[in-house]
PDB file of N, CA, C and O in Angstrom:
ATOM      1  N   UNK A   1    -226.480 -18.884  24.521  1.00  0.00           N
ATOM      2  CA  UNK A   1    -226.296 -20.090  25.295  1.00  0.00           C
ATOM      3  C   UNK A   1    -226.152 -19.697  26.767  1.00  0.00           C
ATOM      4  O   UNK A   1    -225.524 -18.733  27.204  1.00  0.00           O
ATOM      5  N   UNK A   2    -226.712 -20.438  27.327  1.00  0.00           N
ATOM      6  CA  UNK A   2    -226.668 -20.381  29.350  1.00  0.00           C
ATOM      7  C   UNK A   2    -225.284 -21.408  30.096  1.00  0.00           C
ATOM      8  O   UNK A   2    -224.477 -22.164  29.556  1.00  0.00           O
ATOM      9  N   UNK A   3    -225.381 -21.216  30.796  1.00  0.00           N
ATOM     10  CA  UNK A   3    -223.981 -21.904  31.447  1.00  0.00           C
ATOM     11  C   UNK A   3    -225.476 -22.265  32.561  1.00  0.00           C
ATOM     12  O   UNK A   3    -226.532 -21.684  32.814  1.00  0.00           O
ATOM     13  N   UNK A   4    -224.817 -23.528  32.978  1.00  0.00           N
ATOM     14  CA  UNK A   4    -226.054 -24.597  33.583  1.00  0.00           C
ATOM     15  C   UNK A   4    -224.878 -25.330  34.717  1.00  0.00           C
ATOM     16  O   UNK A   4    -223.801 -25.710  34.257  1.00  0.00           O
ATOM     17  N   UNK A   5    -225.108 -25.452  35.860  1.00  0.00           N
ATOM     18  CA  UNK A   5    -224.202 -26.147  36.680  1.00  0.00           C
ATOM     19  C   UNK A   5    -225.422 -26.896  37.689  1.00  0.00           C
ATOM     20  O   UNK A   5    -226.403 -26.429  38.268  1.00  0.00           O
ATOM     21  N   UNK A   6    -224.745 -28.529  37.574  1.00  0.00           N
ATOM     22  CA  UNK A   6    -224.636 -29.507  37.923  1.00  0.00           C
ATOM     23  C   UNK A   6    -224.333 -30.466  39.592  1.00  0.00           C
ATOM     24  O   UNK A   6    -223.482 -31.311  39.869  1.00  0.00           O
ATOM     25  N   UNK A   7    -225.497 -29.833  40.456  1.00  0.00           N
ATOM     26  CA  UNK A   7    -224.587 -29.898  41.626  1.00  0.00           C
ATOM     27  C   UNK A   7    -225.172 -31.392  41.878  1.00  0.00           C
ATOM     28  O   UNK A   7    -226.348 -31.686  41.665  1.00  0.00           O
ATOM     29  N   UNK A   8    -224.339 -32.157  42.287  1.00  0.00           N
ATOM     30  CA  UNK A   8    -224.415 -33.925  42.863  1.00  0.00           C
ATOM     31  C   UNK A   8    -225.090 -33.970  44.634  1.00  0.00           C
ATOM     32  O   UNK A   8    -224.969 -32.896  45.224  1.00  0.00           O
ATOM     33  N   UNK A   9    -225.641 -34.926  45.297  1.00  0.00           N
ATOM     34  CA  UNK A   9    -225.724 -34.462  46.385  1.00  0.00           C
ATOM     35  C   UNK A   9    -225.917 -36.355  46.884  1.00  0.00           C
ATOM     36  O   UNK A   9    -226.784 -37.062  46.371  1.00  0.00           O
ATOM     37  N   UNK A  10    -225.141 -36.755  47.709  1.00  0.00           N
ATOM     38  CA  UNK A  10    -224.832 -38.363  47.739  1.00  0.00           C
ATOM     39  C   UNK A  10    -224.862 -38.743  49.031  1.00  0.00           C
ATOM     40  O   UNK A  10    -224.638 -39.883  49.437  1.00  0.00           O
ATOM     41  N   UNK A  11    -225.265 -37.361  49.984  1.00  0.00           N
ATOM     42  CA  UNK A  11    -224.696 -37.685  51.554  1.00  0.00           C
ATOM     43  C   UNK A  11    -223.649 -36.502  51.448  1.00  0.00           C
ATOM     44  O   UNK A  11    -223.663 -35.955  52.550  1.00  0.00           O
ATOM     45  N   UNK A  12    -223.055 -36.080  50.899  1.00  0.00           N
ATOM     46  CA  UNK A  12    -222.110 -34.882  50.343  1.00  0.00           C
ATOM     47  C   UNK A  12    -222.366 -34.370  49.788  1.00  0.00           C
ATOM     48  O   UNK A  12    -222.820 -34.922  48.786  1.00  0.00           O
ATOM     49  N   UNK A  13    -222.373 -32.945  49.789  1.00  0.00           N
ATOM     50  CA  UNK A  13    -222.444 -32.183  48.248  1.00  0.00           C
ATOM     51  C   UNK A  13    -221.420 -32.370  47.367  1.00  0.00           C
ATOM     52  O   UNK A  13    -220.352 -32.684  47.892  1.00  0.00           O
ATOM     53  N   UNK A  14    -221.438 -32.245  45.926  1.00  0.00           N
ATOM     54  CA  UNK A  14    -220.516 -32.128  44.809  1.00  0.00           C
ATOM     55  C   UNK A  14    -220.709 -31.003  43.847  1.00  0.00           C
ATOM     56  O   UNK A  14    -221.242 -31.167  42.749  1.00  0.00           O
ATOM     57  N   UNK A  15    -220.293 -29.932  44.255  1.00  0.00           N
ATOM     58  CA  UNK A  15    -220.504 -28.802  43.867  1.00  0.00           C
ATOM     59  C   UNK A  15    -219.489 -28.738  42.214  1.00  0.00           C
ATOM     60  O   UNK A  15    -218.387 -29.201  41.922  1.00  0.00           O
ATOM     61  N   UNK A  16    -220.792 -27.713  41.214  1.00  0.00           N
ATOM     62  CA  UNK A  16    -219.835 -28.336  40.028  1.00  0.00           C
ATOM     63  C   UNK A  16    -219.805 -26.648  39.704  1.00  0.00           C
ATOM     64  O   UNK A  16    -220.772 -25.940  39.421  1.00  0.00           O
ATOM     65  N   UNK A  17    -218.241 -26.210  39.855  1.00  0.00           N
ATOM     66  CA  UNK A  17    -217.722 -24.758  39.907  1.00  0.00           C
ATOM     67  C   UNK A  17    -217.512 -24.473  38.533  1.00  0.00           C
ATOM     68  O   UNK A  17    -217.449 -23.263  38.313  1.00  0.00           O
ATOM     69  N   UNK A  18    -217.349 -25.406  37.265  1.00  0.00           N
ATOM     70  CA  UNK A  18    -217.155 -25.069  36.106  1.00  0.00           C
ATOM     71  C   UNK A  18    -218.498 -25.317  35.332  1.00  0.00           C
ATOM     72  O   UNK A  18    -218.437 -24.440  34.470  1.00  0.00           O
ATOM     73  N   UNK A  19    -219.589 -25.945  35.143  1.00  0.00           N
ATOM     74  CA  UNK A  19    -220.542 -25.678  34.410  1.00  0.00           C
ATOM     75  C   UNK A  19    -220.894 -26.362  33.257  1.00  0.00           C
ATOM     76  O   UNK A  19    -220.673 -27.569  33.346  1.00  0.00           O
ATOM     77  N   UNK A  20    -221.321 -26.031  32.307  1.00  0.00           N
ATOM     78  CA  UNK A  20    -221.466 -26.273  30.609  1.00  0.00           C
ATOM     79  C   UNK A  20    -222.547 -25.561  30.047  1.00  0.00           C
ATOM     80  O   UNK A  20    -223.554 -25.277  30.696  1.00  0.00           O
ATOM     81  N   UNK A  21    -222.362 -25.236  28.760  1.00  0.00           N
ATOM     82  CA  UNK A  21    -222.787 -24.348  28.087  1.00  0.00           C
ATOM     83  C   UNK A  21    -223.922 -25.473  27.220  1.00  0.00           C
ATOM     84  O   UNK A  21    -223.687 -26.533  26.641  1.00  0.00           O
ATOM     85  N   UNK A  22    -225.170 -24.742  27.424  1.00  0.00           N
ATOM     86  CA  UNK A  22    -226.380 -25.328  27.298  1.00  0.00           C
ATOM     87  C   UNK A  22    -226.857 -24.093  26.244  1.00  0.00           C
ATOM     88  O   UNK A  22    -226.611 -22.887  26.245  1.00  0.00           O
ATOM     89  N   UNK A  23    -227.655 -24.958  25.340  1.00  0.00           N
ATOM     90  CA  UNK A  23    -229.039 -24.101  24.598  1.00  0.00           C
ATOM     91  C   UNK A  23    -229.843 -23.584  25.443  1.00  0.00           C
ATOM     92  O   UNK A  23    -229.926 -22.373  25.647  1.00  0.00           O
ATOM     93  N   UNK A  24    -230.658 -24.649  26.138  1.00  0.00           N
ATOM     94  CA  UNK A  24    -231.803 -24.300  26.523  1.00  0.00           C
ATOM     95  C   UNK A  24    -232.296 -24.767  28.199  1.00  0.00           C
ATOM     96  O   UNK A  24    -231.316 -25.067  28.881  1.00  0.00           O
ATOM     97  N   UNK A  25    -233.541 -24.860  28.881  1.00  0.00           N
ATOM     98  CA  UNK A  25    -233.429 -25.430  29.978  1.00  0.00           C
ATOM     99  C   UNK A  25    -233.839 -26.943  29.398  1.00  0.00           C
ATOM    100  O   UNK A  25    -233.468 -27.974  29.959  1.00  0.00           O
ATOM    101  N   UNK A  26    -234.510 -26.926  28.410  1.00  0.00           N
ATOM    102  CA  UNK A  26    -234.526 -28.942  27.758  1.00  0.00           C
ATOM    103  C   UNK A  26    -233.340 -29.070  28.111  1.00  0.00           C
ATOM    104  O   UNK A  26    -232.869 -29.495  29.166  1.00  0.00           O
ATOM    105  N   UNK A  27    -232.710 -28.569  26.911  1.00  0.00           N
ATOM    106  CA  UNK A  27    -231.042 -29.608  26.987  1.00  0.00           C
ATOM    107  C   UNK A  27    -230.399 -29.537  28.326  1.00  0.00           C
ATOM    108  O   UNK A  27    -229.842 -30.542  28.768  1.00  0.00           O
ATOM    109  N   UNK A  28    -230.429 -28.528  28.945  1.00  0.00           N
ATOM    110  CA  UNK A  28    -229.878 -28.818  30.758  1.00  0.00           C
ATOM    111  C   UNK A  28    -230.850 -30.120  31.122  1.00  0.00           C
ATOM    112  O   UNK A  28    -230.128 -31.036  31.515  1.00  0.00           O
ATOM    113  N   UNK A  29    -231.562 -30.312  31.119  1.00  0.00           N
ATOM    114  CA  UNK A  29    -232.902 -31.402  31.397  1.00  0.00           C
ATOM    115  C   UNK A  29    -232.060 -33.183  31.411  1.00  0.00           C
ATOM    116  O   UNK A  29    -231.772 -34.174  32.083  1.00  0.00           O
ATOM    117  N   UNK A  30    -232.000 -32.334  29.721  1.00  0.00           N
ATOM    118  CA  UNK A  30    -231.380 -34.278  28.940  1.00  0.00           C
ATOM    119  C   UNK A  30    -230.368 -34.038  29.731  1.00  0.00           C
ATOM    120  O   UNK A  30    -230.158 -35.019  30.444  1.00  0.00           O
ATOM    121  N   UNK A  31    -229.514 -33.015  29.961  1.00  0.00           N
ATOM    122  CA  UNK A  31    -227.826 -33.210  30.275  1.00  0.00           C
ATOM    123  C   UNK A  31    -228.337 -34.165  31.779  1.00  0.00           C
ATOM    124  O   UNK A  31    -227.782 -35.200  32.148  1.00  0.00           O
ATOM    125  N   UNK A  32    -229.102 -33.732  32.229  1.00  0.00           N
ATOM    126  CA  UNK A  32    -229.466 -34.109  34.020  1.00  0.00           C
ATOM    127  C   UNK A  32    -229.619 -36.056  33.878  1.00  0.00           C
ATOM    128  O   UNK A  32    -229.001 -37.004  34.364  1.00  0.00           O
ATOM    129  N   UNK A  33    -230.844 -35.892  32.896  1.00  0.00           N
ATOM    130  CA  UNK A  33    -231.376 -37.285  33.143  1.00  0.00           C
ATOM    131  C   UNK A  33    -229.822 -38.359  32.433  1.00  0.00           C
ATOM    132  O   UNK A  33    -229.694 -39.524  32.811  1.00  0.00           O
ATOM    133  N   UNK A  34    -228.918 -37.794  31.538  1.00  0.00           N
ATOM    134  CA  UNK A  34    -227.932 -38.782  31.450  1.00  0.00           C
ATOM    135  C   UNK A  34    -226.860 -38.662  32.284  1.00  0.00           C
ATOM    136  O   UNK A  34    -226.088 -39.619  32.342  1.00  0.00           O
ATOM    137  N   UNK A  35    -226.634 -37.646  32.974  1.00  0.00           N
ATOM    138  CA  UNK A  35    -225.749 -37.691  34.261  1.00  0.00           C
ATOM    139  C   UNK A  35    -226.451 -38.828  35.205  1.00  0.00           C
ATOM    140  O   UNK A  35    -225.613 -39.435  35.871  1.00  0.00           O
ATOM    141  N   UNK A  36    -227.910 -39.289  35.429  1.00  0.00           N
ATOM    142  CA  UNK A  36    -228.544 -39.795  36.426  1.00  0.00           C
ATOM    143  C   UNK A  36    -228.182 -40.960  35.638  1.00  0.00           C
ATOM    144  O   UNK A  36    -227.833 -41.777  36.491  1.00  0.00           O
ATOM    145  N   UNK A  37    -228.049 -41.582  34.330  1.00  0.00           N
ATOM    146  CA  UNK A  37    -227.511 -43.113  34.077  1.00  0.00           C
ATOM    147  C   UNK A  37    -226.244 -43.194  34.248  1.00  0.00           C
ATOM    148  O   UNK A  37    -225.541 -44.203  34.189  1.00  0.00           O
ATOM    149  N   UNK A  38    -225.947 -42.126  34.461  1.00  0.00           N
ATOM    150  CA  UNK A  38    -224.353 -42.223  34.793  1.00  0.00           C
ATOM    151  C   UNK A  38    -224.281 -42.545  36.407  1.00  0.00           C
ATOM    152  O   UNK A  38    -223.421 -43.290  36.877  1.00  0.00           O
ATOM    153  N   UNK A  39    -225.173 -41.970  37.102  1.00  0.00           N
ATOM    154  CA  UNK A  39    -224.563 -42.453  38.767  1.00  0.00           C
ATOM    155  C   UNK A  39    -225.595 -43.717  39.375  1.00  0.00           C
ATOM    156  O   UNK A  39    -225.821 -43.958  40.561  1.00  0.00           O
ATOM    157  N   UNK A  40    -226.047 -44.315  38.364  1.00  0.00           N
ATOM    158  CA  UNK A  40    -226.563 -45.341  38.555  1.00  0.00           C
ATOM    159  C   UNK A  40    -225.648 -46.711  39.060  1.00  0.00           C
ATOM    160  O   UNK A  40    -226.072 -47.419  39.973  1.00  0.00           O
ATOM    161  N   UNK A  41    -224.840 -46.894  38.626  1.00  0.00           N
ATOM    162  CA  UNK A  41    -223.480 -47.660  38.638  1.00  0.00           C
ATOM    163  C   UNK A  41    -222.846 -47.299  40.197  1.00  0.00           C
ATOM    164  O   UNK A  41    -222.052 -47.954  40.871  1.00  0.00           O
ATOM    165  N   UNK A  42    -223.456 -46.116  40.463  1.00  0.00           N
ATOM    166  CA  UNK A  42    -222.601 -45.862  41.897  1.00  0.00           C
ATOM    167  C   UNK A  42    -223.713 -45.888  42.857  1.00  0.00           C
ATOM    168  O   UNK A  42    -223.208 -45.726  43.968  1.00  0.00           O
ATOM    169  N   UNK A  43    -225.277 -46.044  42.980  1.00  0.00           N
ATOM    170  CA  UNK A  43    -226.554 -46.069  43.652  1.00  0.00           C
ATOM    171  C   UNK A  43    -226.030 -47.627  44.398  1.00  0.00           C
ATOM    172  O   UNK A  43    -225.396 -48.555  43.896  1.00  0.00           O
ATOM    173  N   UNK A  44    -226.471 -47.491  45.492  1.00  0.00           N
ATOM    174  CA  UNK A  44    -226.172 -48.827  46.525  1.00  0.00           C
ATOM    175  C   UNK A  44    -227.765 -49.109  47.438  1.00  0.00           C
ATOM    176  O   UNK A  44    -228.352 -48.119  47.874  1.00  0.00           O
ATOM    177  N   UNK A  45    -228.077 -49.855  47.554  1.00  0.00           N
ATOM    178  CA  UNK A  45    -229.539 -49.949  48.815  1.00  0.00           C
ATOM    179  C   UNK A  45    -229.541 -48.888  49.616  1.00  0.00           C
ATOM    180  O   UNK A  45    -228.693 -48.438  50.386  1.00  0.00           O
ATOM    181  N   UNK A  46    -230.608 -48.555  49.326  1.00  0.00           N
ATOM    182  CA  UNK A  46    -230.823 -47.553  50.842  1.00  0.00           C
ATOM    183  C   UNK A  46    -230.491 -46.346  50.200  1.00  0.00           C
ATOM    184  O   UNK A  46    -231.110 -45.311  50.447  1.00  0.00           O
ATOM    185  N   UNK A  47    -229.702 -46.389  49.514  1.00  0.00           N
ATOM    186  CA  UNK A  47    -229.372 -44.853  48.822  1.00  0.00           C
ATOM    187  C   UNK A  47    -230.210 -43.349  48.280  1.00  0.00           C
ATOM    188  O   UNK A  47    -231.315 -43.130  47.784  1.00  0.00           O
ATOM    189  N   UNK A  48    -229.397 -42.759  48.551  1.00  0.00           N
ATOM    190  CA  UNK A  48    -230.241 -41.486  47.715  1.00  0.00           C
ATOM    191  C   UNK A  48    -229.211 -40.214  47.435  1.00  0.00           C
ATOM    192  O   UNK A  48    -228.428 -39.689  48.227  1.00  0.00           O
ATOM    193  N   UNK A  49    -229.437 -39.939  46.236  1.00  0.00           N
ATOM    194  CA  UNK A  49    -228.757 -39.128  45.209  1.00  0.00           C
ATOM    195  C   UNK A  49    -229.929 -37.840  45.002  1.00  0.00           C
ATOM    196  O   UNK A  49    -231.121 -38.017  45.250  1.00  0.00           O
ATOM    197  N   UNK A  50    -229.378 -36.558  44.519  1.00  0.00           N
ATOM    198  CA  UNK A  50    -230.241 -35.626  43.990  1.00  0.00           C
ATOM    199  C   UNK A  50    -229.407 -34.913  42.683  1.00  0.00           C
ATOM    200  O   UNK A  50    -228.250 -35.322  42.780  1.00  0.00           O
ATOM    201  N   UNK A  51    -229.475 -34.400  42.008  1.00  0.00           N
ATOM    202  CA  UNK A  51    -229.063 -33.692  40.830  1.00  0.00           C
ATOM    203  C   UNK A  51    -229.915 -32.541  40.652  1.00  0.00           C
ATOM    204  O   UNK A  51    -230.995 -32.525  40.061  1.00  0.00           O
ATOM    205  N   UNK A  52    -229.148 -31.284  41.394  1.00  0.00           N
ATOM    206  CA  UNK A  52    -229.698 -30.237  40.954  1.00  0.00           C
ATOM    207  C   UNK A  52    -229.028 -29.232  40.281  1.00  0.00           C
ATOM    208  O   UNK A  52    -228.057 -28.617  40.722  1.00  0.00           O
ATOM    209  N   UNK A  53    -229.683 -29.038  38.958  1.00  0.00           N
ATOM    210  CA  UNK A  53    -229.581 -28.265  37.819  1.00  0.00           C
ATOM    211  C   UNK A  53    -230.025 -26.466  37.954  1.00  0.00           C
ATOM    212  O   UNK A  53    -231.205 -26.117  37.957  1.00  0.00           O
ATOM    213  N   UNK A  54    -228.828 -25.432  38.061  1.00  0.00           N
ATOM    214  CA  UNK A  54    -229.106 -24.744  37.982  1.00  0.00           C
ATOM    215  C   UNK A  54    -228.484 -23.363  36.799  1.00  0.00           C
ATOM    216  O   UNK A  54    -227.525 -23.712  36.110  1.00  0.00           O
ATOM    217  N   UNK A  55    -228.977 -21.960  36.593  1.00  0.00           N
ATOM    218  CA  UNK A  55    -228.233 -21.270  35.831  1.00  0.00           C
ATOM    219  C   UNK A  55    -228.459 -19.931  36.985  1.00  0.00           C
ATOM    220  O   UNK A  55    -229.257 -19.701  37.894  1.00  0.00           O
ATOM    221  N   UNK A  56    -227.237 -19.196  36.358  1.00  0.00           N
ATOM    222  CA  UNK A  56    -227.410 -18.013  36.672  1.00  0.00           C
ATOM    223  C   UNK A  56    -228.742 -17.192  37.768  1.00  0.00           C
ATOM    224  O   UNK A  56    -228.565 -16.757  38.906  1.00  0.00           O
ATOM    225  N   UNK A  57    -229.607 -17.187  37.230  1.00  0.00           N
ATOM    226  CA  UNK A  57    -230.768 -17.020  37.449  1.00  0.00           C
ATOM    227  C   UNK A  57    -231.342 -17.745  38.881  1.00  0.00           C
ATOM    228  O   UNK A  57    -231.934 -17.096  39.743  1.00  0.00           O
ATOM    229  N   UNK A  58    -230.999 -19.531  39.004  1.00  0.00           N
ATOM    230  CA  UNK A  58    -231.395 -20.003  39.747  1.00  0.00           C
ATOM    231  C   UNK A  58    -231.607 -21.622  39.498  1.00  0.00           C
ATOM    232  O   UNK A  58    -230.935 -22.294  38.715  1.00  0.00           O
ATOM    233  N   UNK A  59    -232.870 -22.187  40.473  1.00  0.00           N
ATOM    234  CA  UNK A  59    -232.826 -23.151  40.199  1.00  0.00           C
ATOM    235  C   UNK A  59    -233.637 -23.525  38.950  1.00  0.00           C
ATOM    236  O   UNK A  59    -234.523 -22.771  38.546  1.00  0.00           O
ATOM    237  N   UNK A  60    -233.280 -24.931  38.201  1.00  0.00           N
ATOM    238  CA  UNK A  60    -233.969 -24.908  36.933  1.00  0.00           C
ATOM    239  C   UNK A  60    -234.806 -26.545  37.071  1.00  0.00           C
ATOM    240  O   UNK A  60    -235.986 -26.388  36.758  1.00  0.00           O
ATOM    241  N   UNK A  61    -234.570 -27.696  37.364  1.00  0.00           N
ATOM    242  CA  UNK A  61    -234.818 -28.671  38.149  1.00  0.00           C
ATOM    243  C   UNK A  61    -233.665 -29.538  39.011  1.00  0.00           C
ATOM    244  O   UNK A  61    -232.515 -29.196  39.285  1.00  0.00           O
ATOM    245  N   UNK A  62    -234.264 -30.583  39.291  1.00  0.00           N
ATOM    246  CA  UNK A  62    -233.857 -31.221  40.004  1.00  0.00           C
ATOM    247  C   UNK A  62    -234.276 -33.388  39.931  1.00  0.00           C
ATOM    248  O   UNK A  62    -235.432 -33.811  39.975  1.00  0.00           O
ATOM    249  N   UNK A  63    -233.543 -33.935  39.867  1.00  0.00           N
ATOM    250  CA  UNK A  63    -233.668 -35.273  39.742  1.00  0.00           C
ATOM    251  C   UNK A  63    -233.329 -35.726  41.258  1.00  0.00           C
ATOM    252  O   UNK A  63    -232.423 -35.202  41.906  1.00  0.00           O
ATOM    253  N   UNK A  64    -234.167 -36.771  41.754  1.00  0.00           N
ATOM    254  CA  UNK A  64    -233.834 -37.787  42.741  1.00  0.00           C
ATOM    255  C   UNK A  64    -234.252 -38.895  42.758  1.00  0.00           C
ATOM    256  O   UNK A  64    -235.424 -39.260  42.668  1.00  0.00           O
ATOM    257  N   UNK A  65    -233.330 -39.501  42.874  1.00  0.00           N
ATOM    258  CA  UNK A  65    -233.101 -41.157  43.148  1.00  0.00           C
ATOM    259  C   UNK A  65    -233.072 -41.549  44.570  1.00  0.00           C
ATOM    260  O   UNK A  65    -232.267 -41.034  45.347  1.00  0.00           O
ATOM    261  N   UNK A  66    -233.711 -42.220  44.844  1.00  0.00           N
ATOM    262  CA  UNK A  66    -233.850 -42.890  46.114  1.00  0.00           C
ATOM    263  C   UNK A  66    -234.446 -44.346  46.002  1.00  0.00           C
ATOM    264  O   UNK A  66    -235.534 -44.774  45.617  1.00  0.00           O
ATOM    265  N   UNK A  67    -233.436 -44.868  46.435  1.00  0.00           N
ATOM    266  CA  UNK A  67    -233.120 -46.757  46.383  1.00  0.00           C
ATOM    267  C   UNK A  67    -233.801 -47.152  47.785  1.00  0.00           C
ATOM    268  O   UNK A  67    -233.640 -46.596  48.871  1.00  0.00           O
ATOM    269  N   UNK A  68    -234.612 -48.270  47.470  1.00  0.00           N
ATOM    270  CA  UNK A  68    -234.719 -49.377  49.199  1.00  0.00           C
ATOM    271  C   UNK A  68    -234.531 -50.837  48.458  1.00  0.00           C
ATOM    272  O   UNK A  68    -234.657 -51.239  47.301  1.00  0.00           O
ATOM    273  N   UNK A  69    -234.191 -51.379  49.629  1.00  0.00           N
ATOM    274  CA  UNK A  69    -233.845 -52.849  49.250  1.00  0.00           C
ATOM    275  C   UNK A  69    -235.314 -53.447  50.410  1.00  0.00           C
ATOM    276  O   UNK A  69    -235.202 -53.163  51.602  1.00  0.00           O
ATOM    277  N   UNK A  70    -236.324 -54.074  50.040  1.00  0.00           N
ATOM    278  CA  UNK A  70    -237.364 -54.185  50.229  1.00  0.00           C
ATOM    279  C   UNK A  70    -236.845 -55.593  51.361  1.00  0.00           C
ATOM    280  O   UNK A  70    -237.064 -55.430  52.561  1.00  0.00           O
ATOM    281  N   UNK A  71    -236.489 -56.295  51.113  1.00  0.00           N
ATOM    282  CA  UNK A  71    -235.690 -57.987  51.643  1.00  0.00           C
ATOM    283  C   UNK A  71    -234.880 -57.756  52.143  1.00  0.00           C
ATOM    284  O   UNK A  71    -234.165 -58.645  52.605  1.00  0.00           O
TER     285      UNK A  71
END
């Protein structure tokens, strides 16, 4: 198993110093895309979020959200 850390990025970084213990880079993947329904609830207009997923090694991906309010 890999240890996979979770860094948030909102306008701030949110650096995640403890991790979780992952199978594989999939399951770091799924862990990413349900952390991203998780900060959905906190996304506002105009916004933009990133989620980058990394191990040991480096980077593994990355998710971004970026909101416009068109009106």
């Amino acid at each position: 198993m890999t240890r996979y850390f979770f860094q948030i990025t909102n306008g701030a970084p949110h650096d995640d110093d403890v991790g979780e213990e992952l199978q594989d880079d999939h399951a770091a993947w799924v862990c990413a895309k349900r952390l991203a329904r998780d900060i959905e609830d906190s996304l506002h207009p105009n916004g933009n979020w990133q989620v980058e997923v990394h191990d040991a090694s480096g980077p593994v991906c990355v998710l971004r959200i970026q909101s416009k309010m068109l009106r």
